[in-house]
N, C-alpha and C positions, 0 to 999 in steps of 0.2 A: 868162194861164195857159199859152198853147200858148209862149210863151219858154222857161219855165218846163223841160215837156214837153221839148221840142229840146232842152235845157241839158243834162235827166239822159240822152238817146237820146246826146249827142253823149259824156257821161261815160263810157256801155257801150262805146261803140267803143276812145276810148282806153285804159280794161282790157285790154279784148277784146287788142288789137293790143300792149300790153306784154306780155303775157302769151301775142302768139303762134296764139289762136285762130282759125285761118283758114278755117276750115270753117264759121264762123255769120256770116250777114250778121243787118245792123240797118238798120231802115227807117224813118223820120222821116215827118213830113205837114205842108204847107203851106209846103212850099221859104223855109225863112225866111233871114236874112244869116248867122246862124250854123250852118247846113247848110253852107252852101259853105268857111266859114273855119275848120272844124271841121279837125282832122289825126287821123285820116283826114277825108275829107269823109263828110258822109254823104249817103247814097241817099235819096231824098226823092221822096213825092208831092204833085205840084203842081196846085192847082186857083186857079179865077176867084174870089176868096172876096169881092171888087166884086159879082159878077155875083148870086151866093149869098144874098148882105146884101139885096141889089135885091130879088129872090124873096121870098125870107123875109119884108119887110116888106110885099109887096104883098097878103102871104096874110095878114100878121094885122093890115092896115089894113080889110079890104071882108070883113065878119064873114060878110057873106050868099054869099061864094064857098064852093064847093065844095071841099072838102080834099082835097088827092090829093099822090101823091107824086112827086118831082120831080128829075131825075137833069143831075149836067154834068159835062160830059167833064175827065178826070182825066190828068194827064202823067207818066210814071215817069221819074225822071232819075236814073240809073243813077250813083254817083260810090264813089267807094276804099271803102264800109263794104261794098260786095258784090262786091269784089271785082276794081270794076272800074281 
């Protein structure tokens, strides 16, 4: 599904850029291969989504932990959909 997502994010920018819009950027999530190969590229945030999967399953393997919520550092890669 997140392919998917990037596919139609990567669709907006090409509009966007035929048509000249320079004023709106677009922002993607989870730096996938078609961020980078996109024309324009797009801006993308990037996270550990390893590390994520790790977490997530450790909370819903040990039913007797305490839930809480659980935060990882996030990387903006700034590429041609904002501008850059």
């Amino acid at each position: 599904m997140r392919g998917l997502q990037e596919a139609r994010e990567t669709g907006i920018v090409r509009r966007l850029a035929q048509h000249r819009f320079a004023h709106v950027s677009v922002v993607g999530y989870d730096d996938m291969l078609l961020a980078r190969l996109s024309t324009p590229a797009l801006t993308t945030i990037q996270q550990d989504t390893l590390e994520a999967g790790r977490r997530l399953v450790s909370q819903v393997m040990d039913p007797q932990a305490e839930q809480y919520l659980d935060y990882l550092p996030t990387h903006l890669i700034v590429r041609e959909s904002c501008g850059a």
